[in-house]
N, C-alpha and C positions, 0 to 999 in steps of 0.2 A: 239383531245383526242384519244389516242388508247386502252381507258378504259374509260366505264361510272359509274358515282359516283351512289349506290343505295342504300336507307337504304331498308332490308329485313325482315319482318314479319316472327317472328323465337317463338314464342310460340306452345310447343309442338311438334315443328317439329325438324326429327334427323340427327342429326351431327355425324358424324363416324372419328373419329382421332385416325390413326395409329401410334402406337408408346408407347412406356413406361416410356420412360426416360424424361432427362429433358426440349427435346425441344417440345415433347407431353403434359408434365404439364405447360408451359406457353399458349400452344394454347387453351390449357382447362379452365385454368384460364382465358382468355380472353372471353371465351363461355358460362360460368359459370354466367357472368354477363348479360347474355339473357334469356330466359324464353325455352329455346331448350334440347330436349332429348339427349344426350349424348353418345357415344357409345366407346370406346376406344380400340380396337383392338391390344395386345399383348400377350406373352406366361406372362410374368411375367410384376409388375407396379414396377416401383419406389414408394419411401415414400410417399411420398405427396398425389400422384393418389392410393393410395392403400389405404389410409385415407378415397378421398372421395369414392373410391368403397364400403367401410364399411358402410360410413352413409349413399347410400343408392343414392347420389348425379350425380354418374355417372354407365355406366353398364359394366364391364369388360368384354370384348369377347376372350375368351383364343383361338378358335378352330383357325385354318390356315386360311389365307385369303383368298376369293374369292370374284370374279363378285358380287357374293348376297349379300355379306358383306355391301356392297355401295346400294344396289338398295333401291332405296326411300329417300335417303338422300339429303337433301338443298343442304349443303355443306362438302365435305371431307379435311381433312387435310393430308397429309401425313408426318412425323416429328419421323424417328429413327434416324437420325444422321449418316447415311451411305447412302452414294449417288447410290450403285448398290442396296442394301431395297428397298429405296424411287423411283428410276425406276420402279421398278418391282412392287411395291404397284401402281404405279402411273397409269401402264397400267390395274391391274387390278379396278383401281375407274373408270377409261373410259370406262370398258367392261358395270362397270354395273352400267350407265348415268349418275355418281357422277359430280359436279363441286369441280374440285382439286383446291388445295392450294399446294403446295409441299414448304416445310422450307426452302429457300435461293438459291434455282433451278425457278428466275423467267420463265425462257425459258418453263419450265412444267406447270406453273400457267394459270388457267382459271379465276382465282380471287385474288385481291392482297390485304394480308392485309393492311390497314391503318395505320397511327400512332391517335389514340384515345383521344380527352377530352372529358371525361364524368361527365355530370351534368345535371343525368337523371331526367327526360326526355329529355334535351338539351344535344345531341353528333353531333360533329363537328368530321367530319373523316379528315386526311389529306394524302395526297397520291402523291409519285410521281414517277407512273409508275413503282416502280422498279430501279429506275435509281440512286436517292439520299435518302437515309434512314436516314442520318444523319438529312440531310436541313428539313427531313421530322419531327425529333425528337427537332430538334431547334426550327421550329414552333410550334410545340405542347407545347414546356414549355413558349411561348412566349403567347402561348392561356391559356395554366394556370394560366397566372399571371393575363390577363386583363381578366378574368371572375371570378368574386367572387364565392366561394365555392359553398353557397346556392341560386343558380340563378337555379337551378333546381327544385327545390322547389318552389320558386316565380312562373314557371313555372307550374308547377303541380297545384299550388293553380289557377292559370290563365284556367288552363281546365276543374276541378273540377266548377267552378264560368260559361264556358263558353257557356250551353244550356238557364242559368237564362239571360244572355246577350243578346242573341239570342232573347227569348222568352221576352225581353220589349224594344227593340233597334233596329232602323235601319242602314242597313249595313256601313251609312256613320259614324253614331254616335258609332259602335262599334267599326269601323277601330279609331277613335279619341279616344276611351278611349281604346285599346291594346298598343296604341302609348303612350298615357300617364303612364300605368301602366308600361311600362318598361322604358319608361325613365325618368320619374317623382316620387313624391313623395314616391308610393307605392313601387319601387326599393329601392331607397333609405329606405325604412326603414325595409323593407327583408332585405338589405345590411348588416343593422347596430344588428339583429337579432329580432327586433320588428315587429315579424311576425302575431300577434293578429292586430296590426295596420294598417298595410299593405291591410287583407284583410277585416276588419270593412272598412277602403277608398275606397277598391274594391267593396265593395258591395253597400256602399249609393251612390257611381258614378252609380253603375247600377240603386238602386231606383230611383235616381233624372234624370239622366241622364246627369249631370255636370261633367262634368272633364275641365272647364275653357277653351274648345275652342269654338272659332267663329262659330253660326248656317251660317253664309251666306259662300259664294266663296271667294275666294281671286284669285289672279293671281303671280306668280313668276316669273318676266325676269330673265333669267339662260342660263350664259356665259358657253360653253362648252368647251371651248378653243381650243386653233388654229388647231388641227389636234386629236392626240391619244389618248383614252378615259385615260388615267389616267395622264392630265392634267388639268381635271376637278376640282372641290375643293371638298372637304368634305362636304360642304355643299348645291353646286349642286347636290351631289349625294342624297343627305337627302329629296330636295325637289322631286327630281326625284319620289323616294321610295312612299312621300305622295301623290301624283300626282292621279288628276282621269283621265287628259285628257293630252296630251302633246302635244304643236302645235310645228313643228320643220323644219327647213330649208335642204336645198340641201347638205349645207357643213359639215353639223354635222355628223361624224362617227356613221355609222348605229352599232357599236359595244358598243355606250355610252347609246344607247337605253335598251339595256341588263340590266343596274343599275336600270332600273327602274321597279314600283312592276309590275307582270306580266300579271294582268288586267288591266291594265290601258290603257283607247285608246289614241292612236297614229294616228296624223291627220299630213297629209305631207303637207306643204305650201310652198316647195322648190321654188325658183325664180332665174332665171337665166340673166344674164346683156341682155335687152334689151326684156325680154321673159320670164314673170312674170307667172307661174302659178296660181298663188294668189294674187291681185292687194292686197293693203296693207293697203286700206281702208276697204276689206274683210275680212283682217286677223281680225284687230282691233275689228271690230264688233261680229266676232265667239269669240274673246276674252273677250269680254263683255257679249255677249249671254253667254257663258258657266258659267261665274264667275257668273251671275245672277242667273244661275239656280242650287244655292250651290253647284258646284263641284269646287274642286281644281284644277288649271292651270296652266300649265309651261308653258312656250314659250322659246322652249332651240333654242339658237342664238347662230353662231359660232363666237369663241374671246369671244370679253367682250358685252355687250349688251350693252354699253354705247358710246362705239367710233365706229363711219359707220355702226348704225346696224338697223337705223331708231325705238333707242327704244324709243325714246324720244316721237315721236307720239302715239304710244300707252302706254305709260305713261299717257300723256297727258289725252286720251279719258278715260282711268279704274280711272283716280282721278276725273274728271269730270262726269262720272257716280256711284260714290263714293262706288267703289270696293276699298278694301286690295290690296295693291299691297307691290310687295319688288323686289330689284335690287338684285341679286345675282353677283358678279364680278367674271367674268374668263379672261384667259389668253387672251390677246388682240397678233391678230396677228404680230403685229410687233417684241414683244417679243419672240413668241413661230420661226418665223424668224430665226428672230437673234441667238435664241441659235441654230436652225438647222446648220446654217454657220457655228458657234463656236465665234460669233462677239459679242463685247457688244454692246448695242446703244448708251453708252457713255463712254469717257476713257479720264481720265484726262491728262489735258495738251495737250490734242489732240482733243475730243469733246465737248464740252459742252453743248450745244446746240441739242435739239431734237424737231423738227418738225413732227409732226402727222397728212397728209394731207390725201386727197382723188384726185385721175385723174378724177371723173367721176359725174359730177351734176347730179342737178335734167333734165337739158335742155340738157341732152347729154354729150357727152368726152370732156367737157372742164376744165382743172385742174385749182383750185383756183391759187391764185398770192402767190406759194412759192418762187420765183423767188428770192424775197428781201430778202428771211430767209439766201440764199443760199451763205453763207460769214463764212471765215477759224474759223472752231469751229463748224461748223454745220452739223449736219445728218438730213435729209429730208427723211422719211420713207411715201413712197405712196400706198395708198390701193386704189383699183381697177382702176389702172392705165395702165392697158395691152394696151387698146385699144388708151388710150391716147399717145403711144410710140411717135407718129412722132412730137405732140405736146413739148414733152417734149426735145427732140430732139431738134428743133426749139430755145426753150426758152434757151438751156445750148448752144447753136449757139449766143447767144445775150449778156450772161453773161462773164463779168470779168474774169470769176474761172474755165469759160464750162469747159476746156481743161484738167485742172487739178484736175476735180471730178471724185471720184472714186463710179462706179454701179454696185453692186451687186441685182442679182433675186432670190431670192427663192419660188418655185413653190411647191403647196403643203406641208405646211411644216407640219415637224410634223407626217409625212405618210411617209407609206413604198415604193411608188415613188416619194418620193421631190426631186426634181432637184435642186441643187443649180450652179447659173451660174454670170462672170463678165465679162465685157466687157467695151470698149473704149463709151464714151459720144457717136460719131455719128454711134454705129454702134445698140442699143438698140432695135429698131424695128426690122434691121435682125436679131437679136440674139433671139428674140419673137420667129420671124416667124420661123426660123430656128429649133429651141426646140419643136415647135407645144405646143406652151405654149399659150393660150386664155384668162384664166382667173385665178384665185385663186392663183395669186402670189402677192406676198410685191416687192415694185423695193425701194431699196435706195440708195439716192446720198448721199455720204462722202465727208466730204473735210477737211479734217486733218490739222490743221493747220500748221505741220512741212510739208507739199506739196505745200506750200505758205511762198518760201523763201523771206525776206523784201530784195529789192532792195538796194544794198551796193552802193553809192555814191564813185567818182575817190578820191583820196586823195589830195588834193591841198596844194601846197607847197608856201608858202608866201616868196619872197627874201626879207630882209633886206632890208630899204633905202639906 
């Protein structure tokens, strides 16, 4: 970012906008919806600003501009509509330590306005550097439409309600009923304008302390998928947000961490082939410890937590110590792969067949027996198969078809250094070593069935008796 997003504490405090005309009365209008002193520096106002100078709303400053004009000001705007003005105003808000705005001169901006939804107390700024104001105003009516008018309100009533919360509730039981109030019942019926409702539910949830979720832990396996955080689902990110603890591996984009809420701890259990930081009957058990002692658990796995991710075992241990558990599905690397190349994994009349192996057991680099899958129609898609190369090698040495499968690698997919690479059956190990490629690649063998022409018989000519 070459700008940070800030909302500013502006009660009482003064804003100085030069100008009279009409690009001075939108900035003012825009100010006017903050609790900020006002100060508008011209010889003469247009309509509008001469209005609110009358009631008393803004303070007309007629004298010539100087340094002093600015000094103490949050923020200055500078907006007559003339670009040698607005210079000239521009150096003197810097003499005297204003943060400028200047009207449609980003180059002169210390501060840029946003594009605004407002649904006070909830405003959502949108900004983009300066650069697109359009895309900026697209999103803004694309934010008006998915936020009901009076969600500011529901809002407001949520603050007014939130020392009484405070004062009978602990911090997990409040985090569960903020969660429910906005996405549950009491939204819904703020939504619908039954706002007596709304907050009589918000308040016996505080008496009783019910709002319908579970006093113990639960745990969430949550597929992150195969590389870029916004391959994630919507609803990995949801559990991310509830999350008190995240246990999370090597391969997950330290940038998916971000989605989640910003207290929450983060416990690294990265493992690498061969060179386990966290043996996996440690993890399982921090996974049960923590779910035991009510807090919320993710275990974000890269892919899907179901194919090569060993979720199965700790599956296993959180139903057998009779925790909540839920499978969250993410992009399984083969998929995320595949689309890095541009390949489908299956294409009719040419694939049909999809095999989902692993190169790499529990006893070391020994690849299961895909060897039999490997007949015209089939893709054999191998995860953590690097090390297994010379094996693999070996077995398309043995097969019918070696000759004529086609190997593609994708190395990192999904990231901003995937390498994607193909090569002949026996050359796969040098083409590893060669790449400086180790581990976190997909290798699949294709074998298309038009690459498996049927053997045409001579045509035999029978003579007559």
């Amino acid at each position: 970012m070459k700008t940070f997003p800030m909302f500013l504490q502006m009660k009482d405090r003064k804003v100085v906008i030069a100008g009279g005309g009409e690009q001075a009365a939108q900035k003012t209008r825009l100010i006017l919806k903050t609790e900020a002193r006002i100060e508008v520096l011209a010889p003469e106002l247009e309509d509008e600003l001469a209005g609110l100078a009358d009631a008393g709303r803004i303070v007309h400053c007629t004298q010539a501009p100087t340094p002093q004009s600015f000094e103490g000001s949050t923020l200055a705007f500078v907006a007559t509509g003339c670009p040698g003005a607005d210079m000239a105003l521009h150096s003197l808000a810097k003499l005297g330590g204003a943060t400028v705005n200047v009207v449609d001169q980003p180059a002169l901006c210390d501060a840029l306005t946003p594009s605004i939804v407002d649904r006070d107390p909830v405003v959502i700024a949108i900004g983009t550097e300066g650069t697109a104001p359009v895309l900026a105003r697209q999103i803004k009516t694309q934010m008006e439409q998915a936020l009901e008018p009076r969600l500011g309100e529901l809002a407001a009533l949520a603050g007014r309600l939130r020392h009484a919360a405070m004062a009978r509730l602990a911090p997990r039981d409040r985090r569960d009923l903020w969660r429910w109030v906005f996405k549950g019942a009491p939204r819904k019926a703020f939504a619908r304008g039954s706002e007596r409702e709304a907050a009589r539910l918000i308040k016996d949830a505080i008496q009783t302390g019910d709002v319908g979720q579970s006093a113990g832990g639960s745990v969430a396996l949550v597929g992150a998928g195969p590389g870029a955080k916004d391959l994630i689902t919507l609803r990995g990110v949801q559990r991310l947000q509830e999350a008190d603890v995240i246990f999370y591996d090597r391969l997950v984009d330290p940038e998916i961490l971000e989605l989640a809420r910003r207290d929450a701890e983060r416990v690294y259990v990265g493992k690498k082939p061969g060179c386990h930081a966290w043996p996996q009957s440690k993890i399982t058990n921090m996974l049960v410890s923590a779910a035991q002692h009510g807090q919320r658990v993710v275990r974000l796995k890269c892919g899907d937590p179901g194919i090569f991710a060993r979720g199965a075992e700790e599956l296993a241990a959180l139903e057998e110590a009779g925790i909540a558990v839920e499978i969250v599905p993410g992009v399984t690397a083969a998929s995320g792969a595949a689309a890095a190349s541009g390949q489908m994994l299956t294409e009719r009349g040419e694939i049909d067949q999809l095999v989902l192996t692993t190169g790499h057991l529990d006893d070391g680099p020994h690849a299961p027996d895909w060897l039999a899958q490997l007949k015209p129609g089939a893709c054999v898609a191998l995860y953590m198969a690097v090390s297994s190369a010379p094996m693999i090698e070996q077995k398309l040495r043995g097969s019918a078809f070696g000759k004529l499968v086609e190997i593609e690698i994708v190395a990192d997919a999904q990231r901003a250094n995937q390498k994607i690479l193909t090569c002949a059956p026996g050359q796969l190990a040098a083409t590893l070593k060669h790449n400086d490629i180790h581990n976190s690649a997909m290798i699949f063998l294709r074998l298309p069935k038009s690459a498996v022409q049927p053997v045409r018989q001579p045509l035999r000519i029978v003579e007559p008796a």
